[in-house]
Backbone as a ProteinNet text record, in pm:
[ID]
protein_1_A
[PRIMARY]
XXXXXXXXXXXXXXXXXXXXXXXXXXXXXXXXXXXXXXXXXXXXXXXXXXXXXXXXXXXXXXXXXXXXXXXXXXXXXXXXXXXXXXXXXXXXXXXXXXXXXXXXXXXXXXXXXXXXXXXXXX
[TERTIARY]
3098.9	3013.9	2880.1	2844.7	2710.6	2629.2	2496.9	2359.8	2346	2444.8	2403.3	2495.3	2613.1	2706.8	2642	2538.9	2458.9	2349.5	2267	2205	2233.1	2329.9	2449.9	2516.9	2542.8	2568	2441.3	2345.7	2209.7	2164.3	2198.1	2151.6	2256.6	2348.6	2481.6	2427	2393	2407.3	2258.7	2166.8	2031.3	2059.8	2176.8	2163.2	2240	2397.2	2447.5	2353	2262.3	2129.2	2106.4	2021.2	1943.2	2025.7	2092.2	2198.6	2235.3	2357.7	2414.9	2332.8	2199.9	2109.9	2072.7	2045.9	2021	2149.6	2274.8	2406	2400.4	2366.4	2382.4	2296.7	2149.1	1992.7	2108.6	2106.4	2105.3	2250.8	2369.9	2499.9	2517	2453.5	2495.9	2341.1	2239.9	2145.3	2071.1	2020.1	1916.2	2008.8	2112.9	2187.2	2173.4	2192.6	2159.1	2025	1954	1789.5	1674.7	1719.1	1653	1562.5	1422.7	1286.2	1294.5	1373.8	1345	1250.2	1195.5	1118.4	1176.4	1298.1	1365.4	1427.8	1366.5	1414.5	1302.5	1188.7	1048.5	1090.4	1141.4	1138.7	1254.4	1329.8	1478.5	1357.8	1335.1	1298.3	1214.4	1111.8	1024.1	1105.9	1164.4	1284.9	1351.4	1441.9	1513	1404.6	1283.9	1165.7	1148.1	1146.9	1078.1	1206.5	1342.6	1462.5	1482.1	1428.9	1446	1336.8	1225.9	1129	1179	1226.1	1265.4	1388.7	1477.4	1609.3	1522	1422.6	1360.3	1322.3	1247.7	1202.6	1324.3	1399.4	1522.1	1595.5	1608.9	1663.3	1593.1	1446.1	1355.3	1343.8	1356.7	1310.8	1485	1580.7	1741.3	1780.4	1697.2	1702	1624.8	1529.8	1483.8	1501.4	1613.1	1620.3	1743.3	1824.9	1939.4	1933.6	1808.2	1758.1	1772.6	1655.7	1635.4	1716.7	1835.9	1961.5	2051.7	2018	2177.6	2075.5	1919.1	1846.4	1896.1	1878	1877.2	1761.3	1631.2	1546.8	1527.4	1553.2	1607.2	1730.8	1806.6	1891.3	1855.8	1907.3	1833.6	1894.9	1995.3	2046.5	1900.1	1894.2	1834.4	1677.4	1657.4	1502.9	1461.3	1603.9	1603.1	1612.1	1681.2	1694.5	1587.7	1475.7	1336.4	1231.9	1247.7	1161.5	1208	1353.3	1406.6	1350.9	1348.6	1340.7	1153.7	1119.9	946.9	898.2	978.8	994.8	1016.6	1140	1164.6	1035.1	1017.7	906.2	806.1	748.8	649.7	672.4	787.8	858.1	884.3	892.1	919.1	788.8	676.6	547.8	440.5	521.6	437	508.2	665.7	698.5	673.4	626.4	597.5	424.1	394	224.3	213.9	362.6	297	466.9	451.2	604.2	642.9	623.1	630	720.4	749.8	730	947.1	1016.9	1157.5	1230.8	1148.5	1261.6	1223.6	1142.2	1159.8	1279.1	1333.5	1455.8	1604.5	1646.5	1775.4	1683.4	1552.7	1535.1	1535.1	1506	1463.9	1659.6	1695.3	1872.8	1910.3	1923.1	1969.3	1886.4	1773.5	1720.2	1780.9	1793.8	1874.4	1976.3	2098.9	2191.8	2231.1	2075.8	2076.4	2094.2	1952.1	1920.5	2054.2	2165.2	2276.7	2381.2	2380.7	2454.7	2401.9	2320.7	2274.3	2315.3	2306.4	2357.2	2489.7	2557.7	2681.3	2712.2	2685.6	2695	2628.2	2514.9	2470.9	2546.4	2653.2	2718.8	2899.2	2878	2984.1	2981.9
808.4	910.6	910.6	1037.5	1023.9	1085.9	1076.4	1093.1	1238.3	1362.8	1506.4	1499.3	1420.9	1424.4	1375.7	1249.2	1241.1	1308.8	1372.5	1477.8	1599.4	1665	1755	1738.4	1645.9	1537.2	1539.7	1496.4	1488.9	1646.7	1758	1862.1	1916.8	1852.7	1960.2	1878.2	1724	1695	1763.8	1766.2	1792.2	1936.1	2076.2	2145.9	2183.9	2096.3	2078.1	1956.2	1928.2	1885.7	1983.2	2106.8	2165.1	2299.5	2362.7	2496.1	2421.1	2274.7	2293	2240.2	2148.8	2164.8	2256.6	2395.3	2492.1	2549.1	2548.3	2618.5	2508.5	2399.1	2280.4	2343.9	2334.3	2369.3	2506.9	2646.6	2752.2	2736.9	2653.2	2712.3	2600.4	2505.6	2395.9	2366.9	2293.1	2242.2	2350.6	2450.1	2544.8	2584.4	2618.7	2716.9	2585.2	2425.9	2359.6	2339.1	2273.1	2205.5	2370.1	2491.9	2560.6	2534.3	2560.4	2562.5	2381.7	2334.9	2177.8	2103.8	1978.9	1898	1823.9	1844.6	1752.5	1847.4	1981.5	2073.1	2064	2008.4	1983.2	1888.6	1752.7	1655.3	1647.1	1732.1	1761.2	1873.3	1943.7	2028.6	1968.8	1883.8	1785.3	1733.7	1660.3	1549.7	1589.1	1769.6	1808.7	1864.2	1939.6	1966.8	1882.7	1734.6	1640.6	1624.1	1613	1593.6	1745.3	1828.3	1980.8	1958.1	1894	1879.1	1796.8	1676.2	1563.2	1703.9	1715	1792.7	1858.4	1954.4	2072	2007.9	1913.7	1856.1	1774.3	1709.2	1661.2	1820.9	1906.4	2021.8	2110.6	2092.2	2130	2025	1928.1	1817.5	1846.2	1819.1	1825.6	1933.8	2072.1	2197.8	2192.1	2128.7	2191.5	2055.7	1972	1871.3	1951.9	2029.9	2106.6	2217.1	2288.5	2399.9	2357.8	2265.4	2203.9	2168.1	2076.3	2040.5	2148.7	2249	2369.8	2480.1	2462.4	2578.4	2668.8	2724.2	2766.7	2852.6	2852.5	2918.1	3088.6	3149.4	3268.1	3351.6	3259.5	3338.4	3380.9	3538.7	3629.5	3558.6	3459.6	3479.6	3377.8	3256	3199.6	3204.6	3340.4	3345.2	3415.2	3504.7	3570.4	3451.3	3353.1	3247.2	3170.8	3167.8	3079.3	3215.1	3312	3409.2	3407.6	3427.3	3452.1	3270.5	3143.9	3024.5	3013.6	3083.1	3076.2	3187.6	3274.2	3348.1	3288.6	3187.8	3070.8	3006.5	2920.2	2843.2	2848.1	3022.4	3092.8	3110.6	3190.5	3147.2	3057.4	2979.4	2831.4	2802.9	2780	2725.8	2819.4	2941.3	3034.1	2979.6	2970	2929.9	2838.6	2693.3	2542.5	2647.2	2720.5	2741.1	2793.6	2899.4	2959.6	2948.7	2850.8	2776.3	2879.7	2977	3022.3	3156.9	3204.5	3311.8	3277.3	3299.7	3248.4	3377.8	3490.3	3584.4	3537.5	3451.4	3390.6	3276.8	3230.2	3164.4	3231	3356.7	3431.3	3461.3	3513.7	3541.1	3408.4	3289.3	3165.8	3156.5	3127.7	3134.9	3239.2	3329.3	3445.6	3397.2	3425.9	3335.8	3216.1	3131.9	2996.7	3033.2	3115.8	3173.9	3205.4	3303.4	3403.6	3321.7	3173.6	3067.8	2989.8	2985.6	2900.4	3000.2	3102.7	3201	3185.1	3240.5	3235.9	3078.1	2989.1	2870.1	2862.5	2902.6	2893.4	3023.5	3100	3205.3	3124.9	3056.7	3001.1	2881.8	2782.4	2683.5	2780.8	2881	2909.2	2963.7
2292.9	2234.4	2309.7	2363.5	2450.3	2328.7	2401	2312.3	2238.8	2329	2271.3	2199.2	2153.3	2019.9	1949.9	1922.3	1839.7	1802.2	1869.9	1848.7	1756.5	1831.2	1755.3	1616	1622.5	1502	1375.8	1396.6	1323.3	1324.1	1416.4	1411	1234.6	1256.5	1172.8	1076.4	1033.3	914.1	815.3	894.6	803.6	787.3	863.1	804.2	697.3	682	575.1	437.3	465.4	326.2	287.3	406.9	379	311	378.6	293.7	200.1	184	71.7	-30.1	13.1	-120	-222.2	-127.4	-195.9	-265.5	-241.9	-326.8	-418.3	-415.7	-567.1	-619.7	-591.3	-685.6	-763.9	-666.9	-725.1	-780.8	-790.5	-859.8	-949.9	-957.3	-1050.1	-1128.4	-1097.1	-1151.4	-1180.8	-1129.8	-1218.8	-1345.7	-1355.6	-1477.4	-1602.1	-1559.8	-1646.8	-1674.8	-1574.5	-1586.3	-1624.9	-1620.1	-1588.2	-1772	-1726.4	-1829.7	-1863.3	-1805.2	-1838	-1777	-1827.4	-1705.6	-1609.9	-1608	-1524.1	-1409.2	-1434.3	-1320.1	-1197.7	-1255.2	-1181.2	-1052.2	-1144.5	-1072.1	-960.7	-1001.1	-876.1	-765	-803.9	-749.7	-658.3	-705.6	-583.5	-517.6	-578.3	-464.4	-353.8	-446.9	-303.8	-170.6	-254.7	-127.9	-49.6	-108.5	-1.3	53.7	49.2	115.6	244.4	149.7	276.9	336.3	345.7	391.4	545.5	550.1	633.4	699.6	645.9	701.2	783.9	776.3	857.6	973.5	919	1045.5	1161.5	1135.5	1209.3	1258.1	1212.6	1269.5	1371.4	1373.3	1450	1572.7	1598.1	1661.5	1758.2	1673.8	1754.6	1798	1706.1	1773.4	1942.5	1955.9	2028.6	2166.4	2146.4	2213.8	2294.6	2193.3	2249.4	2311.8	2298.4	2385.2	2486.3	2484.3	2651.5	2707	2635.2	2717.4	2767	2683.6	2729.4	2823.7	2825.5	2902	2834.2	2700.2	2642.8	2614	2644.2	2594.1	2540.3	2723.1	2704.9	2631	2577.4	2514.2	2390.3	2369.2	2301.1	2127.9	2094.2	1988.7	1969.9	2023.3	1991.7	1972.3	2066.1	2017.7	1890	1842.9	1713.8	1622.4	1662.3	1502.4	1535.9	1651.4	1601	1539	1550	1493.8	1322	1303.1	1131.8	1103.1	1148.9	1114.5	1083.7	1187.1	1159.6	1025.2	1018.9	899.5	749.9	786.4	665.6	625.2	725.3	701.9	657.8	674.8	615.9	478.2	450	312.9	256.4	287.2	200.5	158.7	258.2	253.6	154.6	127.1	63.9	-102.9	-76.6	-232.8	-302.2	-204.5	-222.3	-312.9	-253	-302.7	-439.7	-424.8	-551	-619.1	-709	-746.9	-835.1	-902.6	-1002.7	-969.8	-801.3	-749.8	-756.4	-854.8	-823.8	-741.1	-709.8	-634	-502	-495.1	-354.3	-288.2	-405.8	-404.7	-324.2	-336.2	-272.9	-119.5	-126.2	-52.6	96.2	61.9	159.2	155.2	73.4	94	170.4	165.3	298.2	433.5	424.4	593.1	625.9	530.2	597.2	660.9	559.4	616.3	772.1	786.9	943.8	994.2	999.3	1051.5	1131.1	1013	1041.9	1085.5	1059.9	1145.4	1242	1328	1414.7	1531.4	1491.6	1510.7	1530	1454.2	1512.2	1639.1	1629.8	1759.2	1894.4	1862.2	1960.7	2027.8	1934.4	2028.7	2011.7	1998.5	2087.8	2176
[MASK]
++++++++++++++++++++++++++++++++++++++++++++++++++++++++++++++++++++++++++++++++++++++++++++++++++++++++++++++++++++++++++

């Protein structure tokens, strides 16, 4: 096993944290925890868990650019524009917690995000 299977590897696992965190939060734990206090404290936990994932996906994303010379390709400069879009979104929902139609909306960008990703390693 060379170093870009591990890379690759760590790229796929933080984004299966980060998407399927969000299909647990939104299809299992909000319909229970929802108006509870214990929806607070998941809710911190998984942030600080999507928090670390983002960053390992940013760091292996861009270890794999460089390895494949990747820069110019057009899929990929669309999924760092929809990903800097996320981030803006996320960082705007972390601010104003209260704002929940921001929830489908940061889930569909992940989506592009990981669409996009897969078009790109094929």
């Amino acid at each position: 096993m060379d170093i870009w299977t591990v890379v690759h590897f760590l790229h796929l696992l933080a984004m299966a944290f980060f998407i399927g965190g969000q299909i647990m939060l939104a299809g299992v734990l909000v319909p229970i925890l929802k108006g509870k206090d214990e929806m607070k404290a998941v809710a911190k936990r998984f942030g600080l868990g999507s928090l670390i994932a983002l960053g390992v996906l940013i760091l292996t994303g861009v270890q794999m650019a460089g390895h494949e010379d990747a820069w110019g390709d057009g899929n990929l400069q669309a999924k760092l524009v929809i990903l800097a879009v996320l981030i803006l979104t996320i960082g705007y929902h972390v601010h104003t917690a209260t704002k929940r139609w921001l929830d489908p909306v940061i889930f569909v960008l992940s989506l592009a995000v990981m669409g996009l990703g897969v078009v790109l390693a094929h």
